[in-house]
C-alpha positions in Angstrom: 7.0 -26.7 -2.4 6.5 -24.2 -5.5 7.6 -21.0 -5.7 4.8 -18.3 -6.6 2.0 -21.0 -6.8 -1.0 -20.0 -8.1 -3.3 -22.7 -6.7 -2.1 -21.1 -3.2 -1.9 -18.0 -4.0 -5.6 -18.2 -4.8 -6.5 -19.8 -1.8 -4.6 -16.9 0.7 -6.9 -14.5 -0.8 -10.3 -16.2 -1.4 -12.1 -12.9 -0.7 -10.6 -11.3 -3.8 -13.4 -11.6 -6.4 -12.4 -9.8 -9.4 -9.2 -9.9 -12.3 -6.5 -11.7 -11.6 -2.8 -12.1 -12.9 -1.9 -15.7 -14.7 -0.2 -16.6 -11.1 -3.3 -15.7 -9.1 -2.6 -12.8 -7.7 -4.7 -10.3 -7.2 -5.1 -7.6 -9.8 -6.8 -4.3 -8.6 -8.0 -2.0 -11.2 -5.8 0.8 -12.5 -8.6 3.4 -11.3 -8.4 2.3 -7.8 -4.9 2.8 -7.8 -4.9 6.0 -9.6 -7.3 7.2 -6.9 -5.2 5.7 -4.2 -2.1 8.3 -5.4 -4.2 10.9 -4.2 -4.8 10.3 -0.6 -3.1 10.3 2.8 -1.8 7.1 4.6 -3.9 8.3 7.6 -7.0 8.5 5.5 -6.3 4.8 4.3 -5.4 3.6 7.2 -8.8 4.7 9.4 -11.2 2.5 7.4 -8.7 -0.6 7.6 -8.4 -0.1 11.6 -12.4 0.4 11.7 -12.6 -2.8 9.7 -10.0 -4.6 11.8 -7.0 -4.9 10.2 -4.9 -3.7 12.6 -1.1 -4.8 11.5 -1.2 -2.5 8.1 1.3 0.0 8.7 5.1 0.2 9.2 6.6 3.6 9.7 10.2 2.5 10.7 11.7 3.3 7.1 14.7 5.2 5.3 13.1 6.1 2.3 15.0 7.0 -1.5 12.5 9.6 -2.1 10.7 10.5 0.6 8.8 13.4 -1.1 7.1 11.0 -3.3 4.0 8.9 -3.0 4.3 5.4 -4.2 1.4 3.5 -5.2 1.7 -0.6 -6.2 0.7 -3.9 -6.0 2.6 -6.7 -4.4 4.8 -8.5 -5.1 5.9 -10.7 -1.6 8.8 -12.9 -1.0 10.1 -14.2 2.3 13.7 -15.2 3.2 15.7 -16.6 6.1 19.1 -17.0 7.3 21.4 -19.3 5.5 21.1 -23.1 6.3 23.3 -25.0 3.6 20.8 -27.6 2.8 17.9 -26.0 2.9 19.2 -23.4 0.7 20.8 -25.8 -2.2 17.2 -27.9 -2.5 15.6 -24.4 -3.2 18.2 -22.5 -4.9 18.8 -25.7 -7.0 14.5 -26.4 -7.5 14.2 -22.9 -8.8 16.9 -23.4 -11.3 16.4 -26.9 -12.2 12.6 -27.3 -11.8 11.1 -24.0 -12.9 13.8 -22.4 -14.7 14.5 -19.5 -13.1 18.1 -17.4 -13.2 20.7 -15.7 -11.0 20.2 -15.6 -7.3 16.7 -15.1 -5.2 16.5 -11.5 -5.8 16.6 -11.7 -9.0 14.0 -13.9 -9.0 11.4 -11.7 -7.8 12.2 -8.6 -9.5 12.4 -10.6 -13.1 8.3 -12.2 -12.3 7.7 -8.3 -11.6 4.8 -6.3 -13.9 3.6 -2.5 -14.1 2.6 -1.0 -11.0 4.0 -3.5 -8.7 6.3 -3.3 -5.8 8.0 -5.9 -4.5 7.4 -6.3 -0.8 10.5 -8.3 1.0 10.6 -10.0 4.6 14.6 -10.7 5.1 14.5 -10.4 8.9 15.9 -7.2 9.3 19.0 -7.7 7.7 21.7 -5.2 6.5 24.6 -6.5 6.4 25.1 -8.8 3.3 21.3 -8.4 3.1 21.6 -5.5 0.5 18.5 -7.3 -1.8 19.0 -4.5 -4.7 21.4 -2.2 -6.0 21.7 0.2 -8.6 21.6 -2.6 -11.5 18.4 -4.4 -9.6 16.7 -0.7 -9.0 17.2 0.1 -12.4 15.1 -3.2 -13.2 12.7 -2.6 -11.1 11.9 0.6 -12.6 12.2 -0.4 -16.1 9.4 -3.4 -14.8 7.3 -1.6 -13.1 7.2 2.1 -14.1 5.5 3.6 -11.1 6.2 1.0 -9.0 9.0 0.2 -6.4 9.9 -2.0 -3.2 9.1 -2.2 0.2 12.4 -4.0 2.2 12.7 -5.1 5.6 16.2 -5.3 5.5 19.3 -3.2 3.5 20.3 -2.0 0.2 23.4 -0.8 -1.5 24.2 1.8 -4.2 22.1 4.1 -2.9 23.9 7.1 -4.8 23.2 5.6 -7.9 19.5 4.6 -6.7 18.4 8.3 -5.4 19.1 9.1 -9.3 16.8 6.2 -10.9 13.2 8.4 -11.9 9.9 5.7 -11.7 11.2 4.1 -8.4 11.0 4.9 -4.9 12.3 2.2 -2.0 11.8 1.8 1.8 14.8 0.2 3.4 15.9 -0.4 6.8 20.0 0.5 6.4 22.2 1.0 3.5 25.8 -1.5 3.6 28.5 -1.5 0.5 28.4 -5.7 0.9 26.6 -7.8 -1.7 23.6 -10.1 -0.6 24.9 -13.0 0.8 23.6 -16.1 3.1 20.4 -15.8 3.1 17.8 -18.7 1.3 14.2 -17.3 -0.2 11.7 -19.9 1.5 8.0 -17.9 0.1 7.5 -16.2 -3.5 4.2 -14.5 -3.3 3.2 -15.7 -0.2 2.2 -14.0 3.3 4.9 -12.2 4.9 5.4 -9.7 7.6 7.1 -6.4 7.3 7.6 -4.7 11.0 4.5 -5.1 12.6 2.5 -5.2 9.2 1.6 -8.4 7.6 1.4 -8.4 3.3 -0.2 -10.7 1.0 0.3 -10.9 -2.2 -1.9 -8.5 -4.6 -2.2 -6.1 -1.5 -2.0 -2.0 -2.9 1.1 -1.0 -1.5 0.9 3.0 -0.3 3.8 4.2 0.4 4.3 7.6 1.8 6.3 10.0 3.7 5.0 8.6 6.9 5.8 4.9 6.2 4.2 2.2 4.5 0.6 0.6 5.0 -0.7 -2.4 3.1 -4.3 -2.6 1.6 -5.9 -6.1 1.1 -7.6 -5.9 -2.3 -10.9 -6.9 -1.5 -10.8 -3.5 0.5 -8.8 -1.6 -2.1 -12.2 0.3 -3.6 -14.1 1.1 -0.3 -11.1 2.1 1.6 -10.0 4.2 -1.2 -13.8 5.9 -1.5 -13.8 6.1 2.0 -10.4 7.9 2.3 -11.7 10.5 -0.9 -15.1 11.3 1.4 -12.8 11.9 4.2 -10.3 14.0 2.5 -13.0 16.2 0.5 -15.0 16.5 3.6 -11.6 17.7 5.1 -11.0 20.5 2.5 -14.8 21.6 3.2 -14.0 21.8 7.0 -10.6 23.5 6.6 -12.6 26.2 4.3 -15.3 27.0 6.3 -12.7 27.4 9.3 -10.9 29.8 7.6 -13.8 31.7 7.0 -14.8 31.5 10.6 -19.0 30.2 9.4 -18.6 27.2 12.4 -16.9 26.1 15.2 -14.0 22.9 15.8 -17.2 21.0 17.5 -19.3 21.4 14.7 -16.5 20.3 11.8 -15.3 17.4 14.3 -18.9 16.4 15.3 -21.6 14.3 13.5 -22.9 17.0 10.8 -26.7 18.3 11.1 -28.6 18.1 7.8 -28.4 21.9 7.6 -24.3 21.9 7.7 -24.6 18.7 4.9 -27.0 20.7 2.9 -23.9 23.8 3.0 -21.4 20.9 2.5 -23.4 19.2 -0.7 -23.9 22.4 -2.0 -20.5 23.4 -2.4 -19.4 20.2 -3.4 -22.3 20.3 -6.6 -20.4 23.6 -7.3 -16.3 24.0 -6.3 -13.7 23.8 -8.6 -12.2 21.8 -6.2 -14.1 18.8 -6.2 -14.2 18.5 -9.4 -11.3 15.0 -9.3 -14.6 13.5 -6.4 -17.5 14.3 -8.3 -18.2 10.1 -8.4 -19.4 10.2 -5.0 -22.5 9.6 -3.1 -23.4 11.4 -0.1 -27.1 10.4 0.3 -26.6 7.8 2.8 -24.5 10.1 5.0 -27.4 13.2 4.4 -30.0 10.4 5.6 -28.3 9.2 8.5 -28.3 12.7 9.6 -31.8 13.5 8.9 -32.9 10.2 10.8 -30.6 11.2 13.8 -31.8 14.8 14.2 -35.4 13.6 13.9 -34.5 11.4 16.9 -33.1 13.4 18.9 -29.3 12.4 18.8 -26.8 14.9 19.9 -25.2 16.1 16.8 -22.0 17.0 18.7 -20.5 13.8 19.1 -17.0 13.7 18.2 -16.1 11.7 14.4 -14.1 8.5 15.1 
């Protein structure tokens, strides 16, 4: 086996048609992750489900700065308990072979580039499964600028890492004890975080609710998706407030009149000024065909 293969990484994630880094791995466009800063995880998270990726999201997190959003692409690794000859044929194949240094941690966080966040499967472990520090975090932000980690298991230092600006980390429990007896068996290769699966390249949204992972091939429709659902959300909350419809008529499928009120405020408001590279003729259509057929226009929005 290789560590961070390209060949394979290329192969997990045929459906991936555009850049990509020298490794392979997926390399959405800065936009879309711009973009992506500006959403909700729920709003993310609806056109995944509806598209039938299911195991995105993992809420079950302590979080370093849980007032901030953070936005990346992955970085994966997977590791295991200790099992002393497994571990010297890959500790010593990484050193030997493909000349890398220190321990396994290090390992990822020294391949990692801007706007990444390194995304780690260590079963859950805390104790002597602290995978960074305050030296490691430090790295990490330096690397990645924006960027941060995702960790199912435990980290250490933490008063020195709540004061590190570019980084945010989820982490499962905080332990003074160094990382210890564990063996890194995948480097940018699938791995499952909680009841999420990640894949290397995948845009990483972290946010006060927990973390949900965006396969790239998805990355631009499911942030578009998320912006017409936020924008249409702002709309909705305004008109509300203003008292011009009802809940059923915000919540239901929109007649061409209400789009018409909608499209004209969007052409117009201050407000929409960050969404003004949408389209909404498709959506006005489908509502002009469905009133000319008939079809109740106060069905509930899934």
């Amino acid at each position: 086996m290789k560590f961070d293969n390209a060949e394979d990484i290329i192969q997990l994630t045929p459906l991936w048609e555009g850049e990509r880094f020298p490794n392979g791995r997926p390399k959405v466009p800065d936009d879309v992750l711009r973009r992506m800063r500006r959403i909700t995880l729920e709003e993310a998270w609806g056109p995944l489900w509806n598209s039938g990726y299911k195991f995105q999201f993992e809420g079950d997190f302590k979080i370093i700065h849980p007032e901030q959003v953070m936005v990346g692409r992955a970085v994966t690794s997977v590791l295991l308990p200790l099992r002393p000859d497994l571990h010297h044929t890959l500790l010593n194949y990484g050193h030997e072979q493909e000349n890398r240094k220190g321990f396994f941690n290090q390992w990822i966080i020294d391949c990692l580039e801007e706007d990444d966040v390194a995304v780690v499967d260590m079963f859950d472990k805390v104790y002597k499964g602290t995978f960074v520090g305050g030296n490691l975090s430090t790295a990490i932000s330096a690397r990645t600028k924006r960027g941060g980690a995702v960790i199912w298991g435990g980290i250490r230092d933490n008063q020195q890492v709540v004061k590190i600006e570019g980084i945010n980390v989820y982490y499962r429990g905080s332990d003074p004890t160094a990382i210890e007896d564990v063996t890194m068996v995948g480097m940018n290769v699938p791995c499952r975080i909680g009841r999420a699966v990640c894949l290397p390249g995948d845009v990483v949204l972290g946010t006060p609710s927990g973390v949900i992972f965006i396969p790239p091939h998805l990355a631009e429709t499911t942030v578009k998706l998320a912006e017409k659902s936020q924008v249409r959300d702002v709309f909705g909350f305004i008109r509300l407030n203003e008292g011009i419809y009802t809940t059923a008529q915000i919540d239901g499928m929109w007649t061409p009149a209400l789009w018409q009120d909608f499209r004209d405020w969007f052409d117009a408001s201050d407000e929409t000024a960050e969404y003004r590279h949408l389209n909404w003729e498709h959506e006005i259509e489908e509502a002009r065909l469905k009133e000319s057929k008939g079809t109740n226009t106060n069905d509930v929005r899934l």
